[in-house]
N, C-alpha and C positions, 0 to 999 in steps of 0.2 A: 386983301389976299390972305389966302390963310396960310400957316407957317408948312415950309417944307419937313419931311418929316426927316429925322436926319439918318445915313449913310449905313449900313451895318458895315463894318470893318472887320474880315477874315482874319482870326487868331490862329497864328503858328504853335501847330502838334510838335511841345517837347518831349525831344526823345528819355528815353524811362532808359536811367542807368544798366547798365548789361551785370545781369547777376555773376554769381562765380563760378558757376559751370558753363554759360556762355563766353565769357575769355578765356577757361582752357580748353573749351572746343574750338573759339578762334584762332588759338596759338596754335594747335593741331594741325587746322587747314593749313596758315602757312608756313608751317616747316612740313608738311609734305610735300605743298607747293613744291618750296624750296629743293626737296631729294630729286623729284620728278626733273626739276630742270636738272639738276647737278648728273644723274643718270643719263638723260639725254645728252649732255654735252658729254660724257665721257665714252655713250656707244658711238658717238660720232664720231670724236677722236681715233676709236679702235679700229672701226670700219675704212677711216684715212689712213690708219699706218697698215693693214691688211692688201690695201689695194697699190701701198710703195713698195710691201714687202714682193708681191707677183709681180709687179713691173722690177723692178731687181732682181728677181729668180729668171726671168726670159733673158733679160742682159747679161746676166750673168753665161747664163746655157746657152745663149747664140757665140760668146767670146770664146768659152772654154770648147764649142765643135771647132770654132775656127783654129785656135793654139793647136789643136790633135790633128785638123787636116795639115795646116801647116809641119810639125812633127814627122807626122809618118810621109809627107814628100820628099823633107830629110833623110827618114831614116832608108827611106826605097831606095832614092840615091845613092846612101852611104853603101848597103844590100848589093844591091848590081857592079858598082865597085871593086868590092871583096869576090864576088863569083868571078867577076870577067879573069880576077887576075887567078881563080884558083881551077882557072877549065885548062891552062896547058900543063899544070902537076898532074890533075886528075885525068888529061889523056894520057899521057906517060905512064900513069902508074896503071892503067887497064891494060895497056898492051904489053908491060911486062906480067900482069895477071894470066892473059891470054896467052902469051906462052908457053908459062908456067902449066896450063891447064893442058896444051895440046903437046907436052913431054909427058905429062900425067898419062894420057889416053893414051898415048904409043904402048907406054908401060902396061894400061889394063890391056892392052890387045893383044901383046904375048902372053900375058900370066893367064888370059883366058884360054888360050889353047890347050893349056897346059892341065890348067882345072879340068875342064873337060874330058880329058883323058881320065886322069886319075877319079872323076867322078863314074865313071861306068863301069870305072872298077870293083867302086864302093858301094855302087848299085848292087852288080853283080853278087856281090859279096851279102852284102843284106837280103836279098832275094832268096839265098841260099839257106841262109840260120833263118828264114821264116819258111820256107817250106818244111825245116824238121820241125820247128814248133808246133806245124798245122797238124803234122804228121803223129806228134805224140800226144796232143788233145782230140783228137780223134780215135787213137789209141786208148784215151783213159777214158773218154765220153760211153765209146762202147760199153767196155768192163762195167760201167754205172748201167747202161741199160741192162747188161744180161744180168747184174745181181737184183735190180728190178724187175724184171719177167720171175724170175727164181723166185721170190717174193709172193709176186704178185700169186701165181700157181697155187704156191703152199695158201695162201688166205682163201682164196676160193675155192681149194679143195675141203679146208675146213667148213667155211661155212655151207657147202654143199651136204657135206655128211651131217653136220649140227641140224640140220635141215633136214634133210632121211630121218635122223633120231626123232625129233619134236613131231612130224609127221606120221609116224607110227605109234608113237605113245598116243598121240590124239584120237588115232583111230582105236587102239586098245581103250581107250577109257569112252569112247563113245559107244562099242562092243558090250563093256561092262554095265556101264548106264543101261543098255535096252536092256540086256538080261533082266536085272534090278528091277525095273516097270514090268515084264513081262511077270514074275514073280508076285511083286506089290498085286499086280491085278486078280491073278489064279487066285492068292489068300483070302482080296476083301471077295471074290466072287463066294468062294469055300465060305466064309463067315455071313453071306446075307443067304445064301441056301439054307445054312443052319437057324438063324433068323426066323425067315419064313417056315419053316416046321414045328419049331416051338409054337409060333402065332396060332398056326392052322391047330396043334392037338391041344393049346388053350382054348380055344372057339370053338371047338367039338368039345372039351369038358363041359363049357360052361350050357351049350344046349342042351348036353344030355340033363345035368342037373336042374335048368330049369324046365325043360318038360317032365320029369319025373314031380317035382312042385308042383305043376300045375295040374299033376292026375290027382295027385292025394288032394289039392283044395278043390278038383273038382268034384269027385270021390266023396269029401266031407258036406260040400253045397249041395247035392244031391238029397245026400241025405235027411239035411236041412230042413232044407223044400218040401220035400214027400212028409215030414213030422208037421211043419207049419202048415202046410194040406190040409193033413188031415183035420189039425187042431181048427184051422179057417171052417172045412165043411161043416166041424159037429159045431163051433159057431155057429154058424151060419144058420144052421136046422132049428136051433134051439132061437136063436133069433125071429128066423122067420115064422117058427111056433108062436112066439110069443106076442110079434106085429105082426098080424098078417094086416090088418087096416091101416096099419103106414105102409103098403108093400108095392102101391102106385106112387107114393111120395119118394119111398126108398128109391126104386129103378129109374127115375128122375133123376134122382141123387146120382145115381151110379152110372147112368148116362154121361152125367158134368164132371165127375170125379175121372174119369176113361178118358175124355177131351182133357180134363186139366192133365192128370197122369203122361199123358202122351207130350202136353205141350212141356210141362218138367223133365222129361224124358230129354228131350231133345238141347234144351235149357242145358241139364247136366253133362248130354255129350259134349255140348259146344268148350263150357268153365273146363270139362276134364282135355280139350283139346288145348285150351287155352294153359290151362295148369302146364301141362307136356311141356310145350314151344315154349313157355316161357324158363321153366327150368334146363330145356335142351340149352338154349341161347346164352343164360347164366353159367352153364358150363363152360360153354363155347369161350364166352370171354375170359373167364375164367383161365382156359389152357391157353388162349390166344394173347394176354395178357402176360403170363407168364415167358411167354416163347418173343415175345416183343421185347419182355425185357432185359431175357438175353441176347436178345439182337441187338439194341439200344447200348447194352453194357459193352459188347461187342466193340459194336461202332467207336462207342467214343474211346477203348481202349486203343484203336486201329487210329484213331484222330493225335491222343496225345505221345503215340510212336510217331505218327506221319512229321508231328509238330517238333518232335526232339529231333529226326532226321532232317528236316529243314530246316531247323535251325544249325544241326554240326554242318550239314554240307555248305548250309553259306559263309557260315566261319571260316571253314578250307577253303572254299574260293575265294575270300576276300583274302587269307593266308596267302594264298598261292597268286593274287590279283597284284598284292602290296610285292611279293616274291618277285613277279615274272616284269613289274614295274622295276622293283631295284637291278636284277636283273639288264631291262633296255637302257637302265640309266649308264650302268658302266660298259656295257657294249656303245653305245651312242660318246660315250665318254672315252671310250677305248679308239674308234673310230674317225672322234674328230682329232686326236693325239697323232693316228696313225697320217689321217690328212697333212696335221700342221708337219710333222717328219717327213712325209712326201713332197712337200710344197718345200720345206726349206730342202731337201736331196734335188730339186726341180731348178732350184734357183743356182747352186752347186754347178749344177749341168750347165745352165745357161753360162757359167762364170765360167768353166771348165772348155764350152765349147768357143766363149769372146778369146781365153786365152790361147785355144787351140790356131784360129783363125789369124790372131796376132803375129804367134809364131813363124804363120805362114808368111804370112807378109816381113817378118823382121829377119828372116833367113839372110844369113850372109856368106858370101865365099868362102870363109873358113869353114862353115858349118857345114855346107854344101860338099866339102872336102871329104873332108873329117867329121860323118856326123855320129860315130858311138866314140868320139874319143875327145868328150870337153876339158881335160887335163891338156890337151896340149896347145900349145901356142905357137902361131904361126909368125913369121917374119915377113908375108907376103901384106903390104900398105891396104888398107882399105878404105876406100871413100867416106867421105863425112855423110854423116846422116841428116840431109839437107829437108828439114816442113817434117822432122819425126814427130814431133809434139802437135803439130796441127794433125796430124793421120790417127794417134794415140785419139787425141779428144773425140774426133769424130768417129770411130769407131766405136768409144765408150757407149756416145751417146746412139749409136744404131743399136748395139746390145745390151740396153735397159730391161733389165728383167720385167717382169708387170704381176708387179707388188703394188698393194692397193693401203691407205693409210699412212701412218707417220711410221712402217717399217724403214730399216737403211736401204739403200738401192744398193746393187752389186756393178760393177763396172771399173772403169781405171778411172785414177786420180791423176794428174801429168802435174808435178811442182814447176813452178819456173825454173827449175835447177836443171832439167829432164836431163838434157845433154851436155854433157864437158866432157871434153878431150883432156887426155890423159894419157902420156907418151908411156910407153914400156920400161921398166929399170933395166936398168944397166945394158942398155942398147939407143948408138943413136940416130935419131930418124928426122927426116928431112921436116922442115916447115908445113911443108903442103899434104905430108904422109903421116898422118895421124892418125893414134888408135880410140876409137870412139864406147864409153863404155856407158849402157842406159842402165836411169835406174828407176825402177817402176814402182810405184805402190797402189797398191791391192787391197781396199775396203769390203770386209766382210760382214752382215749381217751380224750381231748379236743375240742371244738365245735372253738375255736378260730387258724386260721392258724398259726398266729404270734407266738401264744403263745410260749413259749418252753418247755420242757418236763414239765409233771403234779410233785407235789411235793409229795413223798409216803407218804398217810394216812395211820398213825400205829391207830389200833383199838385191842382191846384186845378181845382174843379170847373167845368165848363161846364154853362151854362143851354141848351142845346141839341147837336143831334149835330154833331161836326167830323168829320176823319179826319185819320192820321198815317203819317208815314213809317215806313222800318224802325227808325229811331233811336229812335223817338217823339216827332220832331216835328212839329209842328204842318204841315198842308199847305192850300196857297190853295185856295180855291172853287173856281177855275179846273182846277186840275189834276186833281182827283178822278176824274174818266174817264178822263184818263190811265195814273192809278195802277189803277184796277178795271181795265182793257184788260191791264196788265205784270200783274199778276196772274193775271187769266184765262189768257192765255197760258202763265204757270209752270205752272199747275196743268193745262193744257190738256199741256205738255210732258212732265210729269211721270207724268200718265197714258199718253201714246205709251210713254213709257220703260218703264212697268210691262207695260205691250201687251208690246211687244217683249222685253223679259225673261221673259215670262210663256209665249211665244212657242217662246224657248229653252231653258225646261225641260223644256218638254212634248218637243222635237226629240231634247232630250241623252237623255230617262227612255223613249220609245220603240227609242232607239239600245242602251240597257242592255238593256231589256228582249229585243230581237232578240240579242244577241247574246248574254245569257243562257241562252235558246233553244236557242242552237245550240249552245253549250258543255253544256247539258244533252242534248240530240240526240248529242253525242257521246261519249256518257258511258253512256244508256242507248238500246239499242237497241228503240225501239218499233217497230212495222209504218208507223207513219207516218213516220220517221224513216229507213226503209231505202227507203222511194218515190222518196225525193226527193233532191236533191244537195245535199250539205253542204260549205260551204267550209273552213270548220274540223276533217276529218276527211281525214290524210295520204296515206289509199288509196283514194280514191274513181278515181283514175286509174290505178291497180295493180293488177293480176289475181294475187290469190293463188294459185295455181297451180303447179305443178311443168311444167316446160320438155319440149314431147312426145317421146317416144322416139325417140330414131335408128332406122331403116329400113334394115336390113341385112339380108345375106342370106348363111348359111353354108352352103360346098358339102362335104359329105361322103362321101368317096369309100368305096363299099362293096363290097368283092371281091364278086366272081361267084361266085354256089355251082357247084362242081363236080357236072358229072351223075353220079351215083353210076354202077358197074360194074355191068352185067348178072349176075346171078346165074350160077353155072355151075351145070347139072345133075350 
């Protein structure tokens, strides 16, 4: 047998040592390992004690509703208690309240009888001192009207008569004016008469002298002629003596010479006609030339007037444009000043008519008594002023002025202090008969932006109406008509002044407007516009026109045609 071959035996692959960047990349992996789990096990942890903390926060909040239901059953108990035992004082003490109240009323039921009397007295009595007031501003209203008619007469008789005068002077100078043209015209008519006779006895000089010329050259041609005649015939004899065998060649000749002669003839008239026209024409332009260019000189004289005049007049209107600008600025400026003074005297009234209305309502039996006599003091008790501070607010807030922005609003302010009672000195008065005294304050508008809110002026109140000066003080009984008279009259001034302002706008905006007009009239030429005479337009006095042509007269002397030669046979 032959031998088995033997076995190969699988050799184990040794591992190849791990360099030194692979064990500190292996060290790497596991200490990260390592963090990853330490992190895990420590959000686990957190997530367990989050989920002990909410189940404690519920345990907690279902004990502490229960401790507070528990409590307040307590405290209910304790509550109901305290009331049951404090309902037989507090019936007690209402119906000695009620008594109290229904000896009160007995009391106002006489003192009103009482009032009431004495009040129709007091009526009666004011009724009376206002009928002589009516009586004596009606009395002085008059006397203003009649010194206003008296017035008014003397103005309109003036400018009645001012008006007669300026109307007759105009017709005098318009009188004069014709005369003037009538005159101007008779002179230039007298001056072109004369004109035309000079012309006409130059124009007869100069005929006579040229036909007297033309007798003596013709006088001298004559003579001429008949010498050169004769000198031609004895020619002639002594020629035709001498040829008579060229004397069929000659007449041939003289034949062609006769046709030529005739056609130079004609030749000459034509160049001498030619000559003429063409020297007439040289004239022509010549004077035509001249007279153009005083036309030309003319014109552009009339151009750089027109250009100086167009230029001042637009100066002045831009003068008077920048003018009548500065002008609308302080009128528009004047006007909204006048606004903001109207608006704040508007807001005044509103405040004037909340406190009017207040009054009405805060009238009390004293006042009612005795209403011109706030100095005295009555001993008659009067009722507490029960919900004054709730009526105050809510009337403030019905008469809101209506102001717009961050101005102050006008109306009342009510402190929590508003009411307190305050017994009289040196008198004593029952518990329940107290004398009640308000004190209001009164928020005014500011004139300054900056400012910041106004500071409330406490005034104390009056049990009836006074009046006050511009300060705000108090003014005597006596003076009152005084002070309504100085007033009437500001306000009586102030409207004259508005009149008369009101007066000069409309004067100044009809003064724009015409002269608007006209500066538009010269601007565009309408058919209405060319009718009529415009002051504002430089050539209404200027005849655009070229200057008429000189009147000359050229004399061109024109030879005399020769009578041509009789033909010879």
């Amino acid at each position: 047998m032959a031998p088995k071959p033997e076995e190969e035996v699988p050799v184990k692959k040794q591992k190849k040592p791990l360099t030194e960047e692979e064990k500190i990349a292996k060290a790497e992996h596991a200490a990260l390992v390592a963090e990853e789990t330490r992190k895990k096990v420590i959000r686990d942890r957190r997530i367990a004690i989050k989920q002990a903390m909410v189940e404690e926060e519920k345990r907690s909040k279902l004990s502490m509703l229960q401790m507070h239901k528990t409590w307040r059953n307590i405290m209910r108990e304790q509550s109901v208690q305290e009331l049951r035992k404090d309902i037989a004082w507090m019936s007690q003490k209402h119906v000695h309240e009620v008594e109290i109240k229904d000896r009160v009323i007995r009391d106002f039921c006489k003192q009103l009888e009482e009032s009431e009397n004495q009040h129709q007295e007091a009526m009666s009595r004011h009724f009376i001192i206002m009928d002589n007031m009516i009586a004596m501003h009606d009395v002085r209203k008059q006397q203003m009207e009649n010194n206003f008619q008296v017035q008014l007469d003397s103005l309109n008789q003036s400018f009645f008569s001012e008006r007669d005068t300026m109307t007759q002077q105009h017709s005098d100078l318009k009188k004069d004016i014709a005369k003037m043209i009538t005159l101007m015209k008779a002179y230039f008519d007298e001056e072109l008469d004369d004109k035309r006779q000079e012309y006409e006895i130059v124009l007869e000089d100069l005929k006579n002298k040229n036909k007297e010329d033309y007798n003596v050259m013709k006088l001298q041609n004559e003579v001429k002629i008949e010498q050169m005649e004769r000198d031609i015939d004895k020619t002639h004899h002594d020629y035709v003596q001498k040829t008579k065998g060229m004397e069929e060649e000659f007449k041939l000749l003289q034949k062609r010479d006769r046709m030529t002669s005739k056609t130079i003839e004609k030749r000459m008239q034509e160049l001498l006609m030619f000559h003429n026209q063409t020297a007439y024409m040289k004239s022509a332009l010549v004077i035509k030339g001249k007279q153009w260019d005083d036309a030309n000189k003319h014109i552009f004289d009339e151009k750089w007037r027109l250009n100086a005049h167009f230029i001042k007049l637009k100066r002045s209107l831009g003068n008077y444009a920048l003018m009548e600008h500065d002008n609308l600025k302080k009128t528009s400026t004047s006007v909204y000043e006048a606004t903001e003074a109207l608006k704040k005297f508007l807001v005044f009234l509103h405040k004037l008519q909340t406190l009017a209305r207040l009054n009405g309502k805060l009238e009390t039996e004293h006042e009612e008594i005795f209403p011109f006599n706030p100095l005295y003091v009555s001993s008659i008790p009067t009722a507490p002023l029960e919900g004054l501070d709730e009526e105050l607010t809510k009337a403030a807030k019905d008469d809101k002025c209506y102001m717009h922005g961050n101005q102050p609003k006008a109306g009342w302010e009510v402190a929590d202090d508003v009411i307190r009672g305050e017994p009289v000195p040196g008198k004593v008065i029952p518990k329940q008969e107290k004398r009640f005294q308000v004190e209001m304050r009164i928020s005014f508008p500011s004139d300054d932006p900056n400012e910041g809110p106004p500071l409330p002026k406490t005034s104390t109140y009056h049990w009836s109406s006074y009046a006050v000066d511009d300060n705000g003080n108090e003014v005597a009984e006596l003076d009152y008509l005084q002070n309504f008279q100085k007033r009437y009259n500001k306000v009586m001034l102030d409207k004259m002044a508005l009149q008369l302002e009101r007066r000069k706008l409309i004067a100044e905006n009809q003064k724009l407007q015409t002269a608007m007009g006209k500066w538009l009239d010269g601007y565009t030429f309408t058919e209405k516009a060319k009718t009529r005479a415009n002051s504002l337009m430089g050539v209404d006095r200027c005849k655009m026109k070229p200057p008429p042509p000189r009147k000359s007269t050229i004399f061109i002397k024109v030879p005399k045609k020769k009578p041509a030669p009789p033909e010879e046979e």
